[in-house]
Every structure is written in structure tokens, then in C-alpha cells.
C-alpha positions in Angstrom: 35.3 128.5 46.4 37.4 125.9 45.3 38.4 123.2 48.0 41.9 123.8 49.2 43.9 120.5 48.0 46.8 119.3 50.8 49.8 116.7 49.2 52.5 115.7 51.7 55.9 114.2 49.5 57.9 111.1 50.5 61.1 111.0 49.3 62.3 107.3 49.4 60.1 104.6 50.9 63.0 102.4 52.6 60.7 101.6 56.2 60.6 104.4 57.2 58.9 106.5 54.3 56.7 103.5 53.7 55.7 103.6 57.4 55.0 107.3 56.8 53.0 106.8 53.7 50.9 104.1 55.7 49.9 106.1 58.8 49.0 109.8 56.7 46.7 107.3 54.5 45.1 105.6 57.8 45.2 108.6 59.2 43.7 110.9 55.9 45.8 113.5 56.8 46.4 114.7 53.0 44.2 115.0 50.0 47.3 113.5 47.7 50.3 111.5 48.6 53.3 111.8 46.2 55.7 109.0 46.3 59.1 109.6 45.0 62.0 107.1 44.8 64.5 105.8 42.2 64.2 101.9 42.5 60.7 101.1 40.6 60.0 98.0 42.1 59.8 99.7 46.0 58.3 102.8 44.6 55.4 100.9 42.4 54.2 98.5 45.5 53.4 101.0 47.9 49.7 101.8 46.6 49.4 97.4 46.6 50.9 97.5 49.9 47.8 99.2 51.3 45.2 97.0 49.7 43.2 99.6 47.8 42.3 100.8 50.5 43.4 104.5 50.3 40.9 106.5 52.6 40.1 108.4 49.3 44.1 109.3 49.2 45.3 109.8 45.7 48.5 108.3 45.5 50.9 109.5 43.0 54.4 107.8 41.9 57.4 109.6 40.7 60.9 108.7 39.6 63.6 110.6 41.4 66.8 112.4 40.0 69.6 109.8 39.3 72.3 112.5 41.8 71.1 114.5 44.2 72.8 117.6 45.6 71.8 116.5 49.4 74.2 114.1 51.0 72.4 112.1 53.1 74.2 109.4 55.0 72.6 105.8 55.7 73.8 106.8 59.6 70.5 108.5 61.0 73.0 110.0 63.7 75.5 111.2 61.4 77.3 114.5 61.3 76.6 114.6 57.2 72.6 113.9 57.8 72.6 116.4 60.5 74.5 119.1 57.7 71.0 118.0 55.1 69.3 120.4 57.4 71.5 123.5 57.1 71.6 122.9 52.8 67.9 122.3 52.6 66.8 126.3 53.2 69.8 127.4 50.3 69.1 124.4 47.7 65.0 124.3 48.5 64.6 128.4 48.3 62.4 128.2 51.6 62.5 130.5 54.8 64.2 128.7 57.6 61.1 129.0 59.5 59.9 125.7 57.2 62.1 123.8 56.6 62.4 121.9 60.2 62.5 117.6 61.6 61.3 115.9 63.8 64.4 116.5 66.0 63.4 115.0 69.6 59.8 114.5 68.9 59.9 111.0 69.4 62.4 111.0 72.3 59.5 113.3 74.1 57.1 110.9 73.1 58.8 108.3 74.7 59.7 110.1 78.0 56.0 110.9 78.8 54.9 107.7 78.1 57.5 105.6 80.0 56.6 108.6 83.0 52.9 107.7 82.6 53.6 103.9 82.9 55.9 104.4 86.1 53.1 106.8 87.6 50.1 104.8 86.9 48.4 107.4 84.7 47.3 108.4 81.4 50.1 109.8 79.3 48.0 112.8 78.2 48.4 113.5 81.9 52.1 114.8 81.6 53.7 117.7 80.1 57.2 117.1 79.6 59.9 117.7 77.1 63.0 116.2 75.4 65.2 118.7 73.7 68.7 119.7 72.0 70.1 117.0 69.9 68.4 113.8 69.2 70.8 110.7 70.6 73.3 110.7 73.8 73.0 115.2 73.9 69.5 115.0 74.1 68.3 116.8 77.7 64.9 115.8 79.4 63.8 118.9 80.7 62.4 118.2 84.2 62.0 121.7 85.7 59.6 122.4 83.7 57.5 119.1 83.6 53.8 118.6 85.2 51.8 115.7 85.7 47.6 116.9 85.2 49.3 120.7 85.5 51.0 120.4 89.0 54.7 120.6 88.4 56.3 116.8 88.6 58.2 118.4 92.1 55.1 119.1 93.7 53.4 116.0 92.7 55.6 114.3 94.7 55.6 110.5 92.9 57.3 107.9 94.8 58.8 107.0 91.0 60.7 110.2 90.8 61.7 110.8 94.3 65.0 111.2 93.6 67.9 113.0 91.3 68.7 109.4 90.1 65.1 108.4 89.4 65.1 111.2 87.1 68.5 110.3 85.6 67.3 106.5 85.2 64.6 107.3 83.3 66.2 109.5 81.0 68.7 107.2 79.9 66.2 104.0 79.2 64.2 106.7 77.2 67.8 107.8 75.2 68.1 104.3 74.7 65.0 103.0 73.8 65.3 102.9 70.1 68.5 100.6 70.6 65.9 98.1 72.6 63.3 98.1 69.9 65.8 97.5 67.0 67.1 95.1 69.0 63.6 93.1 69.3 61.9 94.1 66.3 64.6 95.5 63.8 63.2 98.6 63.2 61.5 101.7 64.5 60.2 103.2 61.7 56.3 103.1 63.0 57.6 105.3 65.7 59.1 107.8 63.8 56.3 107.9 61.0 53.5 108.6 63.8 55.4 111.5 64.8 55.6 113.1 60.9 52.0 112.1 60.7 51.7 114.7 63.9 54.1 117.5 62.2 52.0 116.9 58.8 48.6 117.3 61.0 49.7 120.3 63.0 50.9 122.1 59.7 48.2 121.5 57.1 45.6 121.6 59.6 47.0 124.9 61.1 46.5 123.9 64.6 49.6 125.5 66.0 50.3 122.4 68.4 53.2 123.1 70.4 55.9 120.3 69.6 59.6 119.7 70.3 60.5 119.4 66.8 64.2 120.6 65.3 64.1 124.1 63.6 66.7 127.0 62.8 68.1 128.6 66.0 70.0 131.5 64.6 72.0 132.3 67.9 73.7 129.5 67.2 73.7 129.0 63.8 72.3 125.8 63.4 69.1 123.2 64.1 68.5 121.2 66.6 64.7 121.0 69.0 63.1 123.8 70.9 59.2 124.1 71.6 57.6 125.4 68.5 54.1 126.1 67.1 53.7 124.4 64.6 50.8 125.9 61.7 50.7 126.3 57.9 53.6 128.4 57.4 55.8 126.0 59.4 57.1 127.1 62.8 55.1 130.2 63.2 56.4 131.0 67.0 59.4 130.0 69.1 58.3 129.3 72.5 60.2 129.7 75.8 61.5 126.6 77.2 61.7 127.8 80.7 64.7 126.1 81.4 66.8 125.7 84.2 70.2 126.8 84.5 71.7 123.3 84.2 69.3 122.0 81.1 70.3 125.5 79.5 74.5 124.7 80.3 73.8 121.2 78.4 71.5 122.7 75.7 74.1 125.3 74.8 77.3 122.5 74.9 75.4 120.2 72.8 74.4 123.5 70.1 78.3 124.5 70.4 79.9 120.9 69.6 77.0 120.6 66.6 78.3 123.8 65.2 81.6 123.2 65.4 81.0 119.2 63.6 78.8 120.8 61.0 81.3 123.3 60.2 84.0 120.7 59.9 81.7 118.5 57.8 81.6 121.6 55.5 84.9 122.2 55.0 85.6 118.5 53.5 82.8 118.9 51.6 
């Protein structure tokens, strides 16, 4: 039986994609890494980049279309970026169910860790979730959180003992990629880990749970929920368990990026 061959695509390797192209090689995630971008010169040095040293990758380079019918803004946090995700299903002929980003992956990421540091443990140690819209919408979802399976208010930590420890921590979390940019000038290594993850999960099929942005057809648009995440893409919705006041925030947040994407529509 033939071997089954996996290819992830990078389209454009500004910091980002070239951070993404370096951790799936490290990482040998993919049989075959396809490169595509329209300036030669940044699309040719990525295989030098790496030294040779390709983990047995195949790297392959391609020249992109001179116009593309996605407009995609150079604002990460823009209302027209955010509209790429509702035009990908249509222009890409894929179900909804793969076509997804990696939404608040990141900002979870973040939460749990800067939670393990202010508890003194491992950060495999906590379950706990960011969700909704990546930037100032995004809701940390403490009702739900654990720390080694005992739910964060039983564990009683002197670092979240109150409402405003919880609040505190939140908001260095929301703001943490404003910190890093500010020191080193990018965050693209934190961003490529978490595709490396999504990438994993799905050609792997090892229906990790993640917090990654997908279609949510009660309201018409994407933004994160828990997902698992296996070859064909998000292959189950899971219940977020949330409270009535994380719900309240997740629905405003849904509502106003509705109504934004459906104003960005109608100018375009």
C-alpha cells in the first residue's frame, strides 16, 4: 500500500509564513512543504534559510497569481481580514467544517502559561480557554478552567483569589502581543507554533481539542469555540460550558462581527 503523502501550503513567507515553514520542517510535521509567493527573491531563500537541513521535507517553490480575489489587509485585526474567512468556503469550494484559523489559539496559549507562572506549576497542569474574537472581544473563560482537573475555584490559589485577579490577568494576556512587538518586533514564532499544532492535529488525525476559529452558523459567521480537530478539519463542536456572563460577551462580540462583516460586504 502506497504511503499516504501529507503537503501543508504557505501562502506568502513575510515572518510569519517563514516562521511557519521553519517550525513544520523542525518539527516534520509534513511529507512536502509548498511555498508560494510572488516576490522571487523571499520565496527562493527559504530552502537556504534552513541550511539544508530539511528533516527529509521536500520543499517546493511556486509563483503566485499576480491578483488575487481574497482581500487581505496588512492589519491582522482588520474587519476586511476577518471577511477572508467568510469568502474562503465560496472561492475555495470547501465545506465550512475546513476551512478554519487559528482564532484565539494563541491568546489560550498565553493565558495558561502566564496562569502556570503565577501558580508555580507546569502549564500542562491547566485547562483553560480563550474564546470569541481574537483582540479586545476576546473572553477568558474561567468557569470552566481547572488546574491538575480540580476547577480553578476549588483550587483556591492565592493568585486568583479575587474577581480582579482574574480580570488582571486577562488583560496582560489580551495585551501580550503588544509587549512582545514592542521588545522584539514581531510575534510571528508564536503564531507559527500554533499552525504547526492545527497542521499536527489535522494530518495526524488526533482530534485534539483546540480553541481555534471555525463557522458558527447561528450566527453566521467565525470566530473560536472548542473544536476537535482531525483530518477532515473540525470534525465535532464541543460544548464550551459557559457561564451566563462569558455567553452574554461571546454573543455581543459574534453580533458586532456580523454586523462589521456585513458592512464590509456591502462596499465591497
Amino acid at each position: 500500500m502506497d504511503k499516504h503523502i501529507s503537503c501543508v501550503a504557505i501562502i506568502g513567507v513575510g515572518q510569519v509564513g517563514a516562521a511557519v515553514a521553519y517550525t513544520l520542517i523542525s518539527g516534520s510535521v509534513a511529507d512536502e512543504l509548498l511555498i508560494v509567493d510572488t516576490r522571487a527573491e523571499w520565496r527562493n531563500g527559504q530552502p537556504v534559510r534552513y541550511g539544508g537541513n530539511h528533516r527529509g521535507v521536500k520543499i517546493f517553490l511556486r509563483d503566485g497569481p499576480n491578483k488575487s480575489r481574497l482581500s487581505v489587509s496588512q492589519h491582522g485585526d482588520s474587519p476586511v481580514r476577518r471577511q477572508r474567512d467568510e469568502a474562503v468556503p465560496e472561492i475555495s469550494g470547501l465545506p465550512p467544517s475546513q476551512v478554519l484559523g487559528s482564532g484565539t489559539f494563541l491568546d489560550t496559549v498565553r493565558l495558561r502559561g502566564l496562569l502556570a507562572d503565577k501558580a508555580g506549576v507546569t502549564q500542562s497542569s491547566i485547562d483553560l480557554h480563550v474564546l470569541g474574537i481574537h483582540g479586545d472581544a476576546q473572553v477568558a473563560v474561567w468557569s470552566t478552567a481547572t488546574v491538575d482537573g480540580i476547577p480553578l475555584e476549588k483550587a483556591a490559589l492565592p493568585c486568583m483569589a479575587s474577581e480582579a485577579d482574574k480580570v488582571a490577568l486577562a488583560h496582560e494576556c489580551q495585551n501580550r502581543s503588544r509587549s512582545i512587538i514592542a521588545t522584539k518586533g514581531t510575534t510571528s514564532y508564536g503564531i507559527a507554533s500554533v499552525v504547526s499544532s492545527i497542521c499536527t492535529s489535522i494530518l495526524q488525525d488526533r482530534r485534539n481539542v483546540c480553541p481555534v476559529s471555525h463557522f458558527q452558523p447561528e450566527f453566521g459567521c467565525y470566530f473560536s469555540l472548542p473544536a476537535v480537530l482531525g483530518r477532515m478539519g473540525v470534525v465535532q463542536r464541543v460544548p464550551a460550558g459557559l457561564s451566563a456572563r462569558e455567553n452574554e460577551a461571546i454573543v455581543e462580540s459574534a453580533k458586532e462581527l456580523k454586523s462589521t462583516l456585513d458592512r464590509v460586504q456591502e462596499r465591497y
